[in-house]
C-alpha positions in Angstrom: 42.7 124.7 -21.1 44.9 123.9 -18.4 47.8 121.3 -18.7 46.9 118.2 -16.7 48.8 117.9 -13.2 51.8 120.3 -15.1 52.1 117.6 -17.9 52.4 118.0 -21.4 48.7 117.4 -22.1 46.5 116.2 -25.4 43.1 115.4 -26.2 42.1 111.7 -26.6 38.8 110.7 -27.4 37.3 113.7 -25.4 39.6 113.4 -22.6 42.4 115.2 -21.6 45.6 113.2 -20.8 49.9 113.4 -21.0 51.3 113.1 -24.7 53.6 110.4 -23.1 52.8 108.3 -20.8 55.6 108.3 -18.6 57.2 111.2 -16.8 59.8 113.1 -18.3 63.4 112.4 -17.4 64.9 114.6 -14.5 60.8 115.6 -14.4 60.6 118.5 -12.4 57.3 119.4 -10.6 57.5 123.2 -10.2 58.5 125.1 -13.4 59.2 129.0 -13.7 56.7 129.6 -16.2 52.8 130.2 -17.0 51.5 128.9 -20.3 54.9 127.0 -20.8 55.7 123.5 -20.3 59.1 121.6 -21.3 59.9 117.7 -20.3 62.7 116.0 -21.7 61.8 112.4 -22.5 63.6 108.9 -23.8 61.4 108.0 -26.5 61.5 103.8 -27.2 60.3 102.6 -30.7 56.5 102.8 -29.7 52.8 104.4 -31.1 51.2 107.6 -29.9 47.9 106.8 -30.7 45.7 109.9 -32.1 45.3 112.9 -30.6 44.5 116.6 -30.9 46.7 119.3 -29.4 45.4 122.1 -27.7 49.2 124.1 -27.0 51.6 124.6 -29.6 54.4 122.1 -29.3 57.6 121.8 -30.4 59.9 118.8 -30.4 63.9 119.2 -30.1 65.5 116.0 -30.8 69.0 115.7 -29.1 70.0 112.1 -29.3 69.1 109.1 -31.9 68.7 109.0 -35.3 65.6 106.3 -36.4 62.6 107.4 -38.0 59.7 108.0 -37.4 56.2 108.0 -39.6 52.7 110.3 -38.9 49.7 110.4 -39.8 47.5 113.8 -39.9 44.9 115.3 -41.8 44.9 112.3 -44.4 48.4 112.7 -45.2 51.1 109.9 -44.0 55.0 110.0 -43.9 58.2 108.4 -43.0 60.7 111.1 -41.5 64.3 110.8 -40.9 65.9 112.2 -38.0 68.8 113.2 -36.4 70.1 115.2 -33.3 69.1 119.1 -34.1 65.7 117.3 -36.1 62.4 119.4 -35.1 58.8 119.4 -35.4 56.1 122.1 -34.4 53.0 121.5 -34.3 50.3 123.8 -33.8 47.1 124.1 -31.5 44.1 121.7 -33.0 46.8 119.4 -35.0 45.2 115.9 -34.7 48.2 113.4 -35.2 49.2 110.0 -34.7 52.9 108.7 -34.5 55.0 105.8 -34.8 58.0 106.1 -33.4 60.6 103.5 -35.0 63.6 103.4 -32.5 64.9 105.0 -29.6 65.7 108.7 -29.4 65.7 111.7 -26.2 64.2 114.5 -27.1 63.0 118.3 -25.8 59.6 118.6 -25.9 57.7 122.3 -25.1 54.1 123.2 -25.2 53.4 127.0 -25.8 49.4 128.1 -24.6 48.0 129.8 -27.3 46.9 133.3 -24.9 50.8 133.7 -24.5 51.6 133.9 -28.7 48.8 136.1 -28.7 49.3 138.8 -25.3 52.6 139.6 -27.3 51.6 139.9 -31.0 48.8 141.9 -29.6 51.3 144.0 -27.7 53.8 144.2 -30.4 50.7 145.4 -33.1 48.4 142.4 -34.3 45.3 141.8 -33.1 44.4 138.6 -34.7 45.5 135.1 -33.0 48.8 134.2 -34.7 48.5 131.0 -36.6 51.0 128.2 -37.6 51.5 125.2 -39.9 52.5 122.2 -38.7 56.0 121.5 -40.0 57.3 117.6 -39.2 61.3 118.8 -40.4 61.4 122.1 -39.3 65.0 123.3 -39.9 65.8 126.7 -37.5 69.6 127.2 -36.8 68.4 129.5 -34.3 65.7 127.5 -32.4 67.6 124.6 -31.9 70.0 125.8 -29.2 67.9 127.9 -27.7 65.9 125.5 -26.7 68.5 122.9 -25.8 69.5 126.0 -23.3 66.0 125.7 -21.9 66.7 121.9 -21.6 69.6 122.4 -19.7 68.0 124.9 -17.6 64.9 122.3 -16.4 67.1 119.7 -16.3 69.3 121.3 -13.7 66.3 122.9 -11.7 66.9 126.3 -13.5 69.9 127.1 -11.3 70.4 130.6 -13.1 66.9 131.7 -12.0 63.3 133.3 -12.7 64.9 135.9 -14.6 66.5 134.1 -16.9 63.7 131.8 -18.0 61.2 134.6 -18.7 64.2 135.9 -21.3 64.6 132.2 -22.8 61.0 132.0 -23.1 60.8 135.6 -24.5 62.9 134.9 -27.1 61.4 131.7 -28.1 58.1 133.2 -28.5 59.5 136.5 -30.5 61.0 133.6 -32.8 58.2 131.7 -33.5 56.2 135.0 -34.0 58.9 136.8 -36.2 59.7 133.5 -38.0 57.2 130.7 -38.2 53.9 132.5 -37.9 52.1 131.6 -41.6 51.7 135.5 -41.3 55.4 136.9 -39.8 55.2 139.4 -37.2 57.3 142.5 -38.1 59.4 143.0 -34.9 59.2 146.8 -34.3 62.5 148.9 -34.2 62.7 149.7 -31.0 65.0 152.5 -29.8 66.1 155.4 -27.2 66.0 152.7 -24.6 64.9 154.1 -20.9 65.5 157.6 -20.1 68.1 158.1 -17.3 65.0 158.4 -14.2 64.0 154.6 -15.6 67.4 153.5 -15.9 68.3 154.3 -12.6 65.3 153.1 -10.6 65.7 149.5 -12.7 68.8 148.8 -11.5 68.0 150.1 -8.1 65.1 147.4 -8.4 67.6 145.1 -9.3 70.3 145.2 -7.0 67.9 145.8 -3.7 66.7 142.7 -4.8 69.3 140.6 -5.9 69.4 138.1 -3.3 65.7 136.6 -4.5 64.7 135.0 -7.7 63.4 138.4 -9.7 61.2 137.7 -12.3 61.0 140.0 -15.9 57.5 140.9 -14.9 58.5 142.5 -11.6 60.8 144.6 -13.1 58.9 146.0 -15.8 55.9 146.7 -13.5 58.2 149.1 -11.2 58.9 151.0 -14.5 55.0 151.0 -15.8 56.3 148.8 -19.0 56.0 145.5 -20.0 58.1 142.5 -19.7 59.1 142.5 -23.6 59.5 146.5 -23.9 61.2 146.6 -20.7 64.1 144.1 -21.8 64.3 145.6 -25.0 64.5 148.9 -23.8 67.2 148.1 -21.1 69.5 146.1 -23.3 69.8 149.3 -25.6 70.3 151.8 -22.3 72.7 149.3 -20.2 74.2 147.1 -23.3 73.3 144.2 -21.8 70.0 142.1 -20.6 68.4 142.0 -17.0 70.0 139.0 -16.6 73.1 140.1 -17.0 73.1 142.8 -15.1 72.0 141.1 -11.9 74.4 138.2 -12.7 76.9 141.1 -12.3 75.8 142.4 -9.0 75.6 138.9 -8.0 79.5 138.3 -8.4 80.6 142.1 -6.8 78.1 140.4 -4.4 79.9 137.2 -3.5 83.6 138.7 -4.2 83.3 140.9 -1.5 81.9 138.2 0.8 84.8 136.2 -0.4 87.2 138.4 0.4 85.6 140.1 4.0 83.8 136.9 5.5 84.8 133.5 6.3 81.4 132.0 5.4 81.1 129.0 3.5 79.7 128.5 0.1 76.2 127.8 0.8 76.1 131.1 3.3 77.8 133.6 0.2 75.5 131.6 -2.2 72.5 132.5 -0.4 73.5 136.0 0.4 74.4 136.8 -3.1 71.2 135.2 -5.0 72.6 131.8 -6.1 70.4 129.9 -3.8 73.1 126.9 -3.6 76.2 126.3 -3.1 76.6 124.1 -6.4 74.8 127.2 -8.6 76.9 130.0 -6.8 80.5 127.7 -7.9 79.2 126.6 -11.2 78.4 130.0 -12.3 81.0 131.6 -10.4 83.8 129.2 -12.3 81.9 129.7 -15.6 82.3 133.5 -14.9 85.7 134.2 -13.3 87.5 131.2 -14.7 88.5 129.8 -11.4 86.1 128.2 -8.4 85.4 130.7 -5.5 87.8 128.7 -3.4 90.3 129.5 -5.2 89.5 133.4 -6.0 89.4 133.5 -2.1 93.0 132.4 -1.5 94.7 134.5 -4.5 
């Protein structure tokens, strides 16, 4: 079922409507993925009455520390918290919270065909199933999705590409990890024969000036998304992302250095889109702002 209007969406006495009420903060309407929604909200001590979920969802906690007590299934509990605290919760868990103070928190809802497309893909054919877990502890989970915070909260300024990796990896985790029956990730090796290699980063750098997508990518090659990253990390040492990030910079260096365009001009020559992406990335990459690169 589709997410209402691109909300985080539940089912409440047989109709569907947002898990909060309110808008997340920083909302943003357009996001870059299918089957994937994230809002960040500033939860105040208030009651979720119940509901049923019909998307995995996961809850990142990043500032605050009361509790907050559930009821679900007939059972009924008081849980601490604390920045880094998360919960995952699974489709058709039927809950209702209390929550006891303030707190902000991450919040993601993962469609149930997407889990499945890639454990069918990487070798099971059954849909994967989860438990709900109200104090999940994940070292690794955590900052990756604080990353995909970040990202939405700034209007994912690092592009298409770079989201369909973040939201890869989250679902390889959850499948590998937190599936009541683990996925077995498969070795994969050999990477892309020299042909592929080549024509991917042709793909790549004719079109590095738009927002490239995974998909697009892989479907020049014949291969999918996850097979396709996989396989290129192990040819190229590094991810898609990373490679076009590179072509972005030779990019905008040699604009630097053989134009006198402004910021917004290299920015939307080189693929940044903005002015305030191309220096933010640009400083975080060269260690200096483009300005000053130009005059050294």
């Amino acid at each position: 079922m589709e997410q209402e209007q691109g909300r985080i969406s539940v089912l409440r006495k047989d109709q569907l409507v947002p898990l909060f009420a309110k808008p997340g903060r920083k909302a943003v309407k357009s996001q870059p993925w299918k089957g994937l929604l994230l809002e960040q909200h500033e939860v105040s001590a208030t009651e979720i009455p119940e509901h049923e979920h019909r998307e995995l969802c996961l809850h990142l906690q990043i500032r605050g520390d009361s509790d907050f007590e559930w009821w679900s299934e007939g059972r009924n509990r008081i849980e601490k918290t604390a920045p880094g605290s998360l919960i995952l919760l699974p489709a058709g868990t039927r809950d209702r919270l209390l929550w006891q103070g303030n707190s902000e928190r991450i919040v993601i809802s993962i469609a149930p065909y997407l889990l499945q497309s890639l454990g069918c893909e990487l070798g099971r054919d059954e849909s994967p199933r989860f438990a709900a877990n109200w104090r999940l502890q994940s070292s690794s989970l955590r900052p990756l999705i604080a990353e995909m915070g970040r990202e939405a909260a700034e209007g994912w300024p690092l592009g298409g590409l770079y989201a369909d990796l973040l939201a890869m990896s989250l679902s390889k985790q959850l499948l590998s990890r937190y599936a009541t029956e683990r996925l077995v990730l498969p070795a994969l090796r050999g990477g892309l024969t020299m042909p592929r290699l080549r024509r991917a980063m042709e793909f790549m750098r004719e079109n590095q000036s738009r927002d490239l997508r995974l998909d697009a990518v892989a479907e020049v090659l014949g291969l999918s998304a996850f097979h396709f990253a996989h396989a290129f990390r192990e040819s190229a040492g590094q991810t898609p992302y990373q490679y076009v990030l590179d072509q972005r910079m030779g990019r905008a260096k040699q604009l630097l250095r053989e134009t006198n365009w402004s910021m917004q001009e290299i920015a939307e020559q080189s693929g940044f889109g903005s002015a305030v992406n191309f220096v933010r990335a640009f400083r975080q990459r060269i260690g200096v702002t483009p300005g000053i690169w130009r005059l050294q």
